[in-house]
C-alpha positions as CSV (number, residue, x, y, z in Angstrom):
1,X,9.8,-32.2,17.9
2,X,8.2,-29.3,16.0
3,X,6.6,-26.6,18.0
4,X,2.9,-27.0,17.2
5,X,2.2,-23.6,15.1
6,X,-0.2,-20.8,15.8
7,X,-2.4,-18.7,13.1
8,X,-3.0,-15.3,13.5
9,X,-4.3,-13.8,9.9
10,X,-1.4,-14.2,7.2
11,X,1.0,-14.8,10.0
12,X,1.9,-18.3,11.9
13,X,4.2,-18.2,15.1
14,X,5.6,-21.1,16.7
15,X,3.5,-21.6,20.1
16,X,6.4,-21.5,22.2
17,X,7.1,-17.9,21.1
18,X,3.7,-16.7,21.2
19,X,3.0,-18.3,24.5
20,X,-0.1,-20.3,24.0
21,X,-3.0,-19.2,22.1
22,X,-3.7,-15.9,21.6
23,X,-6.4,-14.6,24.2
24,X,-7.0,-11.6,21.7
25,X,-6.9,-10.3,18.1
26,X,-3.6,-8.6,18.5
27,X,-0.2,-9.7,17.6
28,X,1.9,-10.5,20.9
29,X,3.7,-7.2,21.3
30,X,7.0,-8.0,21.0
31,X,6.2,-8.6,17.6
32,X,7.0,-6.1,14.8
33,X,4.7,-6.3,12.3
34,X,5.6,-5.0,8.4
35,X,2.7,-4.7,6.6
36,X,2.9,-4.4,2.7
37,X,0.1,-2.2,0.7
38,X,-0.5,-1.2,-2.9
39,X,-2.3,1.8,-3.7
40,X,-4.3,2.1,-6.7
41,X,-4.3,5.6,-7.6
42,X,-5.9,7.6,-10.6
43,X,-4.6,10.8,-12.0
44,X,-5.7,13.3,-15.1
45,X,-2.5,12.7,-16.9
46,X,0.8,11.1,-16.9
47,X,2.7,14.6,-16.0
48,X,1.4,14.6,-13.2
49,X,1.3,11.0,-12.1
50,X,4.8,11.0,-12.2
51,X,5.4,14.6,-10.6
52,X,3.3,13.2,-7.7
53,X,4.9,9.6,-7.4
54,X,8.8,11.4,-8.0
55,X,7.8,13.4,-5.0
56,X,6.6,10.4,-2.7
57,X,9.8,8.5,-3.9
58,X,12.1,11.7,-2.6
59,X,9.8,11.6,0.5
60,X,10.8,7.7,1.1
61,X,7.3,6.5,1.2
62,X,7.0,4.5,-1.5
63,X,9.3,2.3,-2.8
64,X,7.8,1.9,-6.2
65,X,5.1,2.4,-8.7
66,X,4.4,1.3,-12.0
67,X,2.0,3.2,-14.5
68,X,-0.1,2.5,-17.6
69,X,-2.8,4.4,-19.0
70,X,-6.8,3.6,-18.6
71,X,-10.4,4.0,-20.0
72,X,-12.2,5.5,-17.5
73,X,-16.1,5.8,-17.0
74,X,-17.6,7.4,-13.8
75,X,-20.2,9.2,-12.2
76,X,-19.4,12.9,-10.8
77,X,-21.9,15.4,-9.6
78,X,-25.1,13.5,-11.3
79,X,-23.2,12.9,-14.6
80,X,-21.8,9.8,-16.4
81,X,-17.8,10.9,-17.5
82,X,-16.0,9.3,-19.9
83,X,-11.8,9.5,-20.6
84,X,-8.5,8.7,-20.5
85,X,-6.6,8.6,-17.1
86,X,-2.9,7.1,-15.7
87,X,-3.0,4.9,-12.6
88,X,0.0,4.1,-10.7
89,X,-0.1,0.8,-8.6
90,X,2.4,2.0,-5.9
91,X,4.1,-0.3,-3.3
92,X,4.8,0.9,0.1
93,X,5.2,0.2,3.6
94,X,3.9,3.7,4.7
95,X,0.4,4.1,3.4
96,X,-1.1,6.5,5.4
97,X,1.5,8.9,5.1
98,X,1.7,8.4,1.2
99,X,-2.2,8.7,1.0
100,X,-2.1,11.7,2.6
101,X,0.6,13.3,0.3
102,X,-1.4,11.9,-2.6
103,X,-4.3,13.9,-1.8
104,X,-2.4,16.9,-0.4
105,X,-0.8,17.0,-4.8
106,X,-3.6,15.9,-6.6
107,X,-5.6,18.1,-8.8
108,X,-8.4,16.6,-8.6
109,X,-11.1,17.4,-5.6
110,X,-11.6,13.7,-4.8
111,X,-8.6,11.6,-5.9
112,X,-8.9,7.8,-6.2
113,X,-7.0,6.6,-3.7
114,X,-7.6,3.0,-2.9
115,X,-5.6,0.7,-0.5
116,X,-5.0,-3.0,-0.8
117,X,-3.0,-5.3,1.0
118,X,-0.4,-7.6,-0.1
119,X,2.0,-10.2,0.3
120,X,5.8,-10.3,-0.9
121,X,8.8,-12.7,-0.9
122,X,11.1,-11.9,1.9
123,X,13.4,-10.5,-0.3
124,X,11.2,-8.2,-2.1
125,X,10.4,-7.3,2.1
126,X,13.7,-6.9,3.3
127,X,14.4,-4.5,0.1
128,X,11.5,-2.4,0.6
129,X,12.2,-2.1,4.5
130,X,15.7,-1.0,3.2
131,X,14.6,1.8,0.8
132,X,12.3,3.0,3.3
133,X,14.3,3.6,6.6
């Protein structure tokens, strides 16, 4: 007989390993817990898109990022901009490290740095969790 399964956000255990229902919001300890992110991220030009992404790729905190240029209207300061930017969607298991480096090389004074999470295959997982270690 199947062990009767237990939901906790994205992730089901099996109630045997979990040890009942869970009394709290937290993920029994023993548990280790990979989340997946993508950050959105804006830049003034390609350059330096790719100087910044090269870097967090040497660093190992992000596995990859793809790029492709963007209309851009916003406000700044009480004015309505207008331009051309490059966004990278970047994959990573290590967002708050790579956020930080983001805004530590960006040129501009408040970068667009927005986090999402994600899902993956357990392939594209185990590969990530690989590149990363």
């Amino acid at each position: 007989m199947a062990a009767k399964q237990v939901r906790f956000g994205a992730f089901s255990f099996a109630e045997d390993i979990c040890l009942g229902e869970f009394k709290s919001r937290r993920p029994p300890s023993f548990f280790n817990v990979i989340i997946v992110k993508l950050l959105y991220v804006t830049y003034p030009s390609e350059e330096e898109a790719r100087r910044i992404v090269r870097t967090l790729l040497e660093k190992r905190l992000i596995v990859c990022a793809t790029f492709f240029p963007v209309k851009s209207m916003y406000r700044w300061k009480g004015d309505i901009c207008d331009g051309v930017e490059f966004v990278s969607l970047i994959k990573t298991t290590k967002a708050e490290a790579a956020k930080r480096m983001i805004e530590e090389l960006h040129s501009y004074d408040v970068p667009c740095v927005i986090e999402i999470d994600a899902e993956t295959t357990q392939g594209y997982l185990k590969y990530m969790v690989d590149e990363l270690d």
